[in-house]
C-alpha positions as CSV (number, residue, x, y, z in Angstrom):
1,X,15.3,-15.5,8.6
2,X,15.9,-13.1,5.1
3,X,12.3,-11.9,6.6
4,X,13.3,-10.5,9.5
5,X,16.8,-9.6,8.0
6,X,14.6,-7.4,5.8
7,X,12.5,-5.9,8.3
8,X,15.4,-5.1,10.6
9,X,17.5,-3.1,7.7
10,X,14.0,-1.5,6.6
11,X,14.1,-0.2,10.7
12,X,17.2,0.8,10.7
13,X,16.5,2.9,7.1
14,X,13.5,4.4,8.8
15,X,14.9,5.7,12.3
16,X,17.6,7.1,10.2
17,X,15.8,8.8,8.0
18,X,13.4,10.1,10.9
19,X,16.4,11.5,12.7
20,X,17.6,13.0,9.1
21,X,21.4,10.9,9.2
22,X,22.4,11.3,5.9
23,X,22.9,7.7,4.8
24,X,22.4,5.7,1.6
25,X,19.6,4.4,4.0
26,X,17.8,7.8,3.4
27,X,17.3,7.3,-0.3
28,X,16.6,3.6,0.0
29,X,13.6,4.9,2.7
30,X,12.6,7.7,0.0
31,X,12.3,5.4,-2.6
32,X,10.2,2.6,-1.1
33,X,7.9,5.2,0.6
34,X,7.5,6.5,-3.4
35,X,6.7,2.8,-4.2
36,X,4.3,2.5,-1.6
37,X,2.3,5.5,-2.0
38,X,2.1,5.0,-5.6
39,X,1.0,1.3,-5.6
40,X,-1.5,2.7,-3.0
41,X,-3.0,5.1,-5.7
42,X,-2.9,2.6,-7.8
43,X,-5.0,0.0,-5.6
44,X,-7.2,3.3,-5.0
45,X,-8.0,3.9,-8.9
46,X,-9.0,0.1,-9.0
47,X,-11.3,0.0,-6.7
48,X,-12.6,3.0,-7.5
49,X,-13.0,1.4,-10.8
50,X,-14.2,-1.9,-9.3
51,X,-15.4,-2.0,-5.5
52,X,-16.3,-5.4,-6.1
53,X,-12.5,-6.2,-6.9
54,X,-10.9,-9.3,-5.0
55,X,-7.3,-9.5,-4.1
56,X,-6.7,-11.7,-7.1
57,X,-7.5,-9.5,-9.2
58,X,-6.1,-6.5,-8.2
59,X,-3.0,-8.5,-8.3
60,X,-3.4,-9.4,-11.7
61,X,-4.7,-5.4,-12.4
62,X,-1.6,-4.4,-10.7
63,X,0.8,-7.1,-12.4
64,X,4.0,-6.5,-10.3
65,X,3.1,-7.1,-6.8
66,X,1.7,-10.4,-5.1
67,X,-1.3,-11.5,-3.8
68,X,0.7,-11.0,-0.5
69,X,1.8,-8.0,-1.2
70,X,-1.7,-6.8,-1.8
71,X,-3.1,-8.3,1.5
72,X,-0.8,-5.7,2.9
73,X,-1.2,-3.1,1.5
74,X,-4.9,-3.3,1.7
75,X,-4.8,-4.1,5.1
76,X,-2.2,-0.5,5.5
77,X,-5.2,1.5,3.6
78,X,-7.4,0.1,6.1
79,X,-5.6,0.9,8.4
80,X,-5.3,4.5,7.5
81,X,-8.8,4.9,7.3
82,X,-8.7,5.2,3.6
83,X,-11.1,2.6,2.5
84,X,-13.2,-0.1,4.2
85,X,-14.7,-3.4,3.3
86,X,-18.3,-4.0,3.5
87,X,-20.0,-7.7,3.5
88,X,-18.4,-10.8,3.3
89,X,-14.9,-12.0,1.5
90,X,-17.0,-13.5,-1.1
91,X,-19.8,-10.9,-2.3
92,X,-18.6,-7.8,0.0
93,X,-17.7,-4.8,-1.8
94,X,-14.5,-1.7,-1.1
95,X,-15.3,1.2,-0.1
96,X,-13.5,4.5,-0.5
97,X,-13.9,6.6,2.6
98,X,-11.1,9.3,2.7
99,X,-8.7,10.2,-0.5
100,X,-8.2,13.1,-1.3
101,X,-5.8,12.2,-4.5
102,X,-9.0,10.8,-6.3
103,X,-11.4,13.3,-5.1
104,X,-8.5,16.3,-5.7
105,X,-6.3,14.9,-8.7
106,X,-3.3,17.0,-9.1
């Protein structure tokens, strides 16, 4: 129930910052977009580091997310197009197909 309670106020946030109403749900949105992107880099520079890395460990790399919270955000890069895994769960490998912050650092 505090799941979907969570993904119904993270909704709300969104449409509302899509349709620019100014809100506290428009710095809430700002901030967890922030979060997102940078834990994204961060799962990036990892694997860049380590292709071979397994959730577990990029968990424990990453130190304030969960193994959950991994899962999902590997499964969003994937999604994006931004990396890809090859092989099996166990002996497969990461690969980096389209990111321009570690190919371009700022």
């Amino acid at each position: 129930m505090l799941l979907f309670i969570s993904f119904c106020w993270l909704e709300i946030c969104r449409l509302m910052y899509n349709h620019n109403i100014d809100t506290p749900c428009q710095k809430f949105f700002k901030n967890y977009q922030k979060t997102t992107q940078k834990i994204e880099e961060r799962i990036l520079e990892l694997i860049a580091s380590n292709p071979q890395s397994s959730r577990s460990e990029l968990t424990e790399a990453l130190g304030d997310i969960t193994e959950d919270g991994v899962k999902y955000q590997l499964n969003n890069l994937e999604k994006k197009g931004k990396i890809e895994r090859i092989g099996p769960d166990k002996g497969g490998f990461w690969k980096i197909l389209n990111n321009d912050s570690l190919q371009n650092p700022a």
